[in-house]
C-alpha positions as CSV (number, residue, x, y, z in Angstrom):
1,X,99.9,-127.2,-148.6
2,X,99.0,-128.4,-144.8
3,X,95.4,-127.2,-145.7
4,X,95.6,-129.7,-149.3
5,X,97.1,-132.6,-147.6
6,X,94.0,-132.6,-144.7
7,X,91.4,-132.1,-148.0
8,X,93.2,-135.3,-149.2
9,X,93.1,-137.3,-145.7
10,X,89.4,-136.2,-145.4
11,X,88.8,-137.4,-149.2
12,X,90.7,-140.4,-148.5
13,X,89.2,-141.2,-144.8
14,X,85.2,-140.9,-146.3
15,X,86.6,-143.3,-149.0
16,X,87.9,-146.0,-146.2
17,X,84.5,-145.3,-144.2
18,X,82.4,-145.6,-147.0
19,X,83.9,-149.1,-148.1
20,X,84.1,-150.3,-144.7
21,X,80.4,-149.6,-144.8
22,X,79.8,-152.0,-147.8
23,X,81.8,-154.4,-146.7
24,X,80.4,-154.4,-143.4
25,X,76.8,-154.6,-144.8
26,X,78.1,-157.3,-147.2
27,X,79.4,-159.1,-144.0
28,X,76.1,-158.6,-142.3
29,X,74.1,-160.5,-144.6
30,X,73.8,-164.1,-143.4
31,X,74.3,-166.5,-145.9
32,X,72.0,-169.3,-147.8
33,X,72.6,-172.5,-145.7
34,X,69.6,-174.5,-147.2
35,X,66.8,-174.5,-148.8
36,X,63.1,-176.0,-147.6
37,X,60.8,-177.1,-149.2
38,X,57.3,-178.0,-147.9
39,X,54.1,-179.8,-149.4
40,X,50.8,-178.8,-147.9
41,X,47.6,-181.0,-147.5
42,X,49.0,-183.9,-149.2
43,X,50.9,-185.7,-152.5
44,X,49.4,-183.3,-154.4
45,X,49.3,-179.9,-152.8
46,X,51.5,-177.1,-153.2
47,X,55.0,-176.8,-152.5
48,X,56.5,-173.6,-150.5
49,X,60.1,-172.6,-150.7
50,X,62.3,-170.8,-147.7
51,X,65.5,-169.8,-148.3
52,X,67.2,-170.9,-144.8
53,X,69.6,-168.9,-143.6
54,X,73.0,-169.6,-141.4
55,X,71.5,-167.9,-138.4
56,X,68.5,-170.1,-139.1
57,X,66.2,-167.1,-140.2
58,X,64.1,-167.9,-142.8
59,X,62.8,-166.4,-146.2
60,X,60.3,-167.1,-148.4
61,X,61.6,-167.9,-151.9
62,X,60.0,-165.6,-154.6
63,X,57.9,-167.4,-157.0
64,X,56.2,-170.3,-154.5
65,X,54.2,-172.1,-153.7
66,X,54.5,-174.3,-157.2
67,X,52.8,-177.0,-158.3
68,X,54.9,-179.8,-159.3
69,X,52.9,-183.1,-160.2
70,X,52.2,-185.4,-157.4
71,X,54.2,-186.4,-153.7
72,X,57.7,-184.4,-153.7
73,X,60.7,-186.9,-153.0
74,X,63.9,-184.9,-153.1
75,X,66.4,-182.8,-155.3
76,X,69.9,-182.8,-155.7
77,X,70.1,-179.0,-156.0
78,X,69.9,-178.7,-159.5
79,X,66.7,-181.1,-160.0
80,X,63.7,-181.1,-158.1
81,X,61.7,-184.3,-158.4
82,X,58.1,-185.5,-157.7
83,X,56.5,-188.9,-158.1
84,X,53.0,-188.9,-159.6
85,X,50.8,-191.9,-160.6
86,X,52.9,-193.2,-163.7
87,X,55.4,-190.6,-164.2
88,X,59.0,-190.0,-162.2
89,X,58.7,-186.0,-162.7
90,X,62.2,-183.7,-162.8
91,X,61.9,-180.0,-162.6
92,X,64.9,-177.6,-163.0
93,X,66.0,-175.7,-159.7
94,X,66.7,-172.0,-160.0
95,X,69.5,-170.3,-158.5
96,X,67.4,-168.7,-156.0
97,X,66.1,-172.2,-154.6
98,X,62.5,-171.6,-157.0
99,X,62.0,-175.0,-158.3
100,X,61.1,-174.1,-162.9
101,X,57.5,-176.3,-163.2
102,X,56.6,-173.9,-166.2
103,X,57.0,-175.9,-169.3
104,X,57.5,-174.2,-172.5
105,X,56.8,-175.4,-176.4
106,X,59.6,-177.4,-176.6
107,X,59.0,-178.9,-173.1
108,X,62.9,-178.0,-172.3
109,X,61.0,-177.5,-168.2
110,X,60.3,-180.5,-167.0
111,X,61.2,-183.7,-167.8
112,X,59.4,-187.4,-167.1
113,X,60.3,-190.7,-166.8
114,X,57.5,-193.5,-167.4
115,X,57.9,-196.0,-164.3
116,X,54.9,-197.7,-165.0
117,X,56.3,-199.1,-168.3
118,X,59.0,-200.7,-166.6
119,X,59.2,-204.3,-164.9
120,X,58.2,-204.2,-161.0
121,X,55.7,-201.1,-162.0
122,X,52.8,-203.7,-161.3
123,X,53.4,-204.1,-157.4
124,X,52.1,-200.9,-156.7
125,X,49.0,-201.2,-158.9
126,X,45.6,-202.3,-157.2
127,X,43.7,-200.4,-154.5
128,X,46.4,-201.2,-152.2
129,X,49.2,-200.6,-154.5
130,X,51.9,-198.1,-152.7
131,X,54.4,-195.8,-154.3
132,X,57.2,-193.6,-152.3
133,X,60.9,-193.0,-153.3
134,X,64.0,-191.9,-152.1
135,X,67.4,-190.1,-153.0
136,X,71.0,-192.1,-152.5
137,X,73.2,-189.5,-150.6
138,X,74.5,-188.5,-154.2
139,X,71.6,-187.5,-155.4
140,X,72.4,-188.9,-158.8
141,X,70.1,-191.8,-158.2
142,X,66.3,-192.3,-157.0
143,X,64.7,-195.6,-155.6
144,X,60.9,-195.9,-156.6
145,X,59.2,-198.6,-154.5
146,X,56.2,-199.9,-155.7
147,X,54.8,-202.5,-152.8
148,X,51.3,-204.4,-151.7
149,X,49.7,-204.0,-155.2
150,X,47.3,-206.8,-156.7
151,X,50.6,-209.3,-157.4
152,X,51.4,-209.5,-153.5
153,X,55.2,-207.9,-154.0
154,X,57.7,-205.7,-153.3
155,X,60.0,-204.2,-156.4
156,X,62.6,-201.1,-156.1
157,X,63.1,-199.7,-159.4
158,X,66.7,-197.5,-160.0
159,X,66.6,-194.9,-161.7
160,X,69.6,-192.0,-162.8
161,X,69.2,-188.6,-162.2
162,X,71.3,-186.7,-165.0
163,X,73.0,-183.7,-163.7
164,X,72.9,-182.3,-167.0
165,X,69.7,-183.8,-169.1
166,X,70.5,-185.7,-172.5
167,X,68.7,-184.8,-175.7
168,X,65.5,-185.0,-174.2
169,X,66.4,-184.8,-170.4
170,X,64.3,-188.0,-169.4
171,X,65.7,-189.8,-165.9
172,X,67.2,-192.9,-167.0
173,X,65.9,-196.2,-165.9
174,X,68.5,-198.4,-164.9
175,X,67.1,-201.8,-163.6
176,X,65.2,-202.9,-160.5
177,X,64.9,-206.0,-158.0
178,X,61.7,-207.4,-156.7
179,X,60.5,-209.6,-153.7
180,X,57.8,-211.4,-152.7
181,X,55.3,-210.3,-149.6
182,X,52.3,-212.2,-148.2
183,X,48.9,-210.8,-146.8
184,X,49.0,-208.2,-144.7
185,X,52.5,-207.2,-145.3
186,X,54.0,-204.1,-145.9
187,X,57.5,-203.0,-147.4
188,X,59.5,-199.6,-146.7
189,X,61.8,-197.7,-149.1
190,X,65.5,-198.5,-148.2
191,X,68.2,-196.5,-145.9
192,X,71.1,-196.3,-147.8
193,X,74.8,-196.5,-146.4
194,X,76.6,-193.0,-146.5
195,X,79.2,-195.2,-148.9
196,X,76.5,-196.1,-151.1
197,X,77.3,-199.9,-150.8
198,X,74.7,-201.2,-148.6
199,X,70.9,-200.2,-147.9
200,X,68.5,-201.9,-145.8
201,X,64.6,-201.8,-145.7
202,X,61.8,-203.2,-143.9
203,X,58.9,-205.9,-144.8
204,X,56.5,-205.2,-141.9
205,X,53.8,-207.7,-140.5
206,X,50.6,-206.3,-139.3
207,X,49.6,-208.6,-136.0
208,X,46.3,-207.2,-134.8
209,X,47.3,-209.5,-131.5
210,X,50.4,-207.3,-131.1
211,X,49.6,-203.8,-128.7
212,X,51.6,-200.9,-130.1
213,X,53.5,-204.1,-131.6
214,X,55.8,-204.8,-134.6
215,X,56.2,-208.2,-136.5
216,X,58.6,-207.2,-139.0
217,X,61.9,-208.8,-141.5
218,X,64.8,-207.1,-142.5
219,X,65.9,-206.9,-146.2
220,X,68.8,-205.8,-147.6
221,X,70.4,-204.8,-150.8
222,X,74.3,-204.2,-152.0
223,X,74.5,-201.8,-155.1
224,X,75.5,-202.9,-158.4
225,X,77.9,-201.4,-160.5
226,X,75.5,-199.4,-162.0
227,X,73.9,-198.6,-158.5
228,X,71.1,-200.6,-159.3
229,X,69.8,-202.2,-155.8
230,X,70.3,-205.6,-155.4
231,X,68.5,-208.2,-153.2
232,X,70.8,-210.1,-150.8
233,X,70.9,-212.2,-148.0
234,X,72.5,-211.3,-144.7
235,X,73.5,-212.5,-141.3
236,X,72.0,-210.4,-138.6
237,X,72.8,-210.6,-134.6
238,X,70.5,-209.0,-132.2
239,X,70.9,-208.2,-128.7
240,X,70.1,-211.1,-126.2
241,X,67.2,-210.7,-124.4
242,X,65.8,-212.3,-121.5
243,X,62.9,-214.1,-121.6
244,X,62.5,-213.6,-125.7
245,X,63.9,-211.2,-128.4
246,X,63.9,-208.1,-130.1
247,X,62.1,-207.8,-132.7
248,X,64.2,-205.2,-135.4
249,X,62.1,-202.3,-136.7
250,X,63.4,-199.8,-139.2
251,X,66.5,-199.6,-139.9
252,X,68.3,-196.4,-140.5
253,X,71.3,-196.5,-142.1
254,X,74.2,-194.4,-141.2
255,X,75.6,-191.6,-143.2
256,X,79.6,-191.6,-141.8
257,X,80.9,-195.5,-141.5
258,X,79.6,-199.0,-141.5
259,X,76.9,-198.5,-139.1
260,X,72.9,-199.1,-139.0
261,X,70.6,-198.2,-135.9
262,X,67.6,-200.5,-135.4
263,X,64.5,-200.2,-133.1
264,X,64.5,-203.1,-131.1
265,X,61.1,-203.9,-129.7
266,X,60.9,-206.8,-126.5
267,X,59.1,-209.7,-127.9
268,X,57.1,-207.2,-130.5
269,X,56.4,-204.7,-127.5
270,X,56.3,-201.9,-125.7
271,X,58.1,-198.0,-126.7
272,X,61.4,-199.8,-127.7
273,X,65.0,-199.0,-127.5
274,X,67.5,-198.1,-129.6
275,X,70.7,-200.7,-130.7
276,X,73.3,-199.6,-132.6
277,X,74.9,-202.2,-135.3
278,X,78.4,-202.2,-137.6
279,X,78.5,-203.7,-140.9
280,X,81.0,-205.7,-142.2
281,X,82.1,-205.8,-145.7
282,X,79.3,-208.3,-147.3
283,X,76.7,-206.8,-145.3
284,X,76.3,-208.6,-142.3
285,X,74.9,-206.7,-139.2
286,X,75.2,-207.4,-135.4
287,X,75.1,-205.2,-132.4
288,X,77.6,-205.7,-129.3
289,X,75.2,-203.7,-127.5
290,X,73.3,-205.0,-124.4
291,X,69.6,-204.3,-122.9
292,X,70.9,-202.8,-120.0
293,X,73.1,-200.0,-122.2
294,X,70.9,-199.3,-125.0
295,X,68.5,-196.4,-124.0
296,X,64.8,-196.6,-123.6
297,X,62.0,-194.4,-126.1
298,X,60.6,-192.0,-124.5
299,X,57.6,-192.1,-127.2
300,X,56.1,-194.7,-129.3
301,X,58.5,-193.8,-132.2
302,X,57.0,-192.5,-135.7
303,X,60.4,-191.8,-137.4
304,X,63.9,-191.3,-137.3
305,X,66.8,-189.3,-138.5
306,X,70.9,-189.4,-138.5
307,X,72.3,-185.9,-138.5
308,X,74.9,-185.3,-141.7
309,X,77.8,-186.3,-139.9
310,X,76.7,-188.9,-138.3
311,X,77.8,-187.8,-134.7
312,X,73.8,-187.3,-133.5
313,X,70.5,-189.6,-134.5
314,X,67.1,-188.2,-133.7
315,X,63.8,-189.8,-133.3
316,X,60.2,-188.4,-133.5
317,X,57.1,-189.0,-132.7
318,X,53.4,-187.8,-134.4
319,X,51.1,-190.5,-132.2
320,X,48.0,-187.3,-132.6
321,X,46.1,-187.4,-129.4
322,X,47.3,-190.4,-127.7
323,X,49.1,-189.5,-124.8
324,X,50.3,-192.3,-123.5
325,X,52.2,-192.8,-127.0
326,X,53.8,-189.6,-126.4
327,X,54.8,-187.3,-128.9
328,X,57.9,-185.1,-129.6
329,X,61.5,-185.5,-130.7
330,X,64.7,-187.3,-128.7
331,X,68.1,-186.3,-129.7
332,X,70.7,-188.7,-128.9
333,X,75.1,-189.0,-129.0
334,X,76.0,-191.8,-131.7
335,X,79.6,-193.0,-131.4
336,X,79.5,-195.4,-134.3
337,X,79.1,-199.0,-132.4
338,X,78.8,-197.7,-129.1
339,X,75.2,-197.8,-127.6
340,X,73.4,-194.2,-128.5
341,X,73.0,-191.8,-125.3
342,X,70.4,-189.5,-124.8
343,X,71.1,-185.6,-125.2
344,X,68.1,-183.5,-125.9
345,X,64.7,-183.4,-125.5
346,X,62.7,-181.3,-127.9
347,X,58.8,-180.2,-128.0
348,X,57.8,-182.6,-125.5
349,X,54.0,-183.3,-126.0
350,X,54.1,-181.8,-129.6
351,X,52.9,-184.4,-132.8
352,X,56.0,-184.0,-135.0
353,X,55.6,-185.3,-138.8
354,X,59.1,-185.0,-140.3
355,X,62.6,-183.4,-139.2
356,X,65.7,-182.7,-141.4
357,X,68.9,-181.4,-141.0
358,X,71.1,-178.7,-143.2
359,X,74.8,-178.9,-143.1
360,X,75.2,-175.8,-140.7
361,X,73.6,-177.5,-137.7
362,X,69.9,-177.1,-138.2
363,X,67.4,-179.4,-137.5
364,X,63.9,-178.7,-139.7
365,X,60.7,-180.0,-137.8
366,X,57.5,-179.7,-139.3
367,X,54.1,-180.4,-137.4
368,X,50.6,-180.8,-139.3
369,X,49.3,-180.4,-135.7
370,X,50.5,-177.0,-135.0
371,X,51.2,-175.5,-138.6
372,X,53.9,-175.0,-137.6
373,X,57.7,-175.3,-139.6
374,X,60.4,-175.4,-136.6
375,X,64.4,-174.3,-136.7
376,X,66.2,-175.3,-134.2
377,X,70.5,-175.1,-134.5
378,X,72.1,-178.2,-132.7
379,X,75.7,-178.1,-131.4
380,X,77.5,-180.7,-129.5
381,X,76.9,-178.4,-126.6
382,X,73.9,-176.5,-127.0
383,X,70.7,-176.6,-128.6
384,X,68.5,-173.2,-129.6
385,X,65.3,-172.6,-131.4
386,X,66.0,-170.0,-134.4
387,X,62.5,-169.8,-136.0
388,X,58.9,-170.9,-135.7
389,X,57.0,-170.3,-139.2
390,X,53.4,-170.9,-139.2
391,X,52.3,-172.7,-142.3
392,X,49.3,-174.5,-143.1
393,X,48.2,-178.3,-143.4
394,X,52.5,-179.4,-143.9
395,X,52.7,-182.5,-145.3
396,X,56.3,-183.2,-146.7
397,X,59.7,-181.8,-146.1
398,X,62.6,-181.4,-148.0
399,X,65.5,-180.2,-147.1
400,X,69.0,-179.1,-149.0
401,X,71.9,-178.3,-147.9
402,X,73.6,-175.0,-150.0
């Protein structure tokens, strides 16, 4: 019996071992925080997949690189979309992160909307004509800008991403609103308000008098009921200056509270600085912040960023071989209407095209200059680089969270 019962605790113990071993492995396994995707060479190349992992290691998704038509622009997680010359393109997302461009007999793959047909289409025709887009935070709606076309204009056409596609699973177009721009002028796509209320955009001057310069207007827009973006007037208060003003560049758009961030350059001038602005409830901006507080570019600043909740904002800089530009990426504090304070400093000296963030604390950075796609995991405490994945000619970045 002594001898049965010790068979039966040695059975028993290999059992508990061999689970513990499963469950173990199981645990080991990091899990999926994001996926990246990234374009190579330009709107139309190829698009790479990694599957991003909570430690920040990455994998290459099975399947890529695909070939979705034209400049990728964003996915909710279920639809991947690309903008091409006439048609808003929507692929299917597999559960692996593989984005479905196949299209079978009953073209069930992809699905198209015709922007082109649609009023504001011919502001981005001519050989100047520009088209870009953008995702609200949803990700149930997508802003097509077409801008500096042959009718001298600026219109933002709304559009609905369905999560689950209709009879024939086309994107919805749901109305648009247009302004007018004058020679030489340029307009942005909108930042849109974490609350999906407000958004604001630029219409940017080109002053050949102006040295590493702006000349630029503000625009905004409220949302309709239908989330359609409409044109609106606004107040807007600026820091005092002495001896001028600040000309606003850019705004970026908050996505936790009423809040914008501007790039405020002295008379037109100079590397900038950084002023943070609340909103009040019919869209009004201003900024309690003074020249003294708000902290200084280190770089001639190429783009910018809020992390998901809010609490950080980072800008970049790809000024190529211009040195006294600078190049790299700043990571600063945001505490809402407080002025921004610096934090970290990252790849000092190195072009950076595009960052993104995943929900997990990972900042994406991608750099045409080096070939190189970044991972860097960003704490309120610490900052460490996970991953450095060489990848040719990167041109666009997009990142979502899991």
């Amino acid at each position: 019996m002594q001898h049965a019962f010790r068979g039966l605790d040695l059975a028993y113990t290999l059992a508990l071992v061999s689970s513990l071993a499963v469950v173990s492995q199981a645990q080991s396994t990091p899990a999926t925080a994001a996926y990246v995707y990234i374009q190579i060479q330009g709107p139309e190349g190829a698009v790479y997949g990694f599957d991003a992992s909570s430690t920040g290691k990455l994998t290459a998704i099975s399947g890529a690189p695909w070939k979705p038509a034209g400049m990728i622009i964003g996915s909710n997680g279920s639809r991947f979309l690309s903008l091409g010359e006439d048609l808003l393109h929507s692929y299917p997302v597999l559960s692996n992160g593989a984005i479905s461009t196949a299209v079978d007999d009953n073209g069930q793959f992809e699905y198209d909307g015709l922007y082109n047909d649609y009023p504001g289409a011919a502001c981005g025709i001519g050989p100047n004509g520009v088209k870009n887009a953008v995702l609200d935070h949803t990700g149930l709606y997508v802003y097509i800008l077409n801008a500096n076309g042959s009718d001298a204009c600026a219109a933002y056409q709304s559009w609905q991403i369905l999560p689950t596609p209709g009879d024939n699973g086309d994107p919805n177009y749901d109305g648009y609103t247009e302004t007018a721009t004058s020679a030489g002028q340029s307009a942005d796509i909108p930042s849109i308000l974490g609350n999906e209320t407000y958004a604001y955009a630029d219409l940017i001057n080109s002053d050949a008098s102006l040295v590493n310069g702006h000349s630029s207007s503000l625009i905004g827009f409220r949302r309709g009921n239908t989330a359609t973006l409409e044109l609106m007037q606004f107040d807007e208060a600026d820091p005092t200056l002495n001896g001028g003003a600040y000309v606003p560049y850019r705004p970026d758009a908050s996505p936790s509270g009423n809040f914008l961030v501007l790039q405020l350059y002295a008379n037109g001038l100079g590397m900038g600085q950084l002023g943070s602005y609340s909103l009040e409830s019919n869209g009004n901006i201003s900024s309690t912040n003074t020249s003294s507080e708000m902290p200084n570019s280190p770089f001639y600043i190429t783009g910018t960023t809020f992390s998901p909740s809010g609490n950080m904002f980072v800008t970049y800089a790809d000024n190529g071989t211009n040195t006294e530009m600078g190049n790299g990426i700043q990571i600063y504090n945001f505490d809402g209407a407080a002025p921004l304070t610096p934090y970290k400093s990252l790849l000092n000296g190195t072009p950076v095209d595009q960052v993104g963030w995943d929900n997990a604390n990972h900042l994406y950075v991608i750099s045409h200059s080096t070939n190189t796609l970044y991972v860097f995991t960003v704490t309120s405490t610490s900052v460490t680089q996970d991953t450095a994945w060489s990848i040719g000619a990167p041109f666009k970045m997009i990142v979502v969270s899991k």
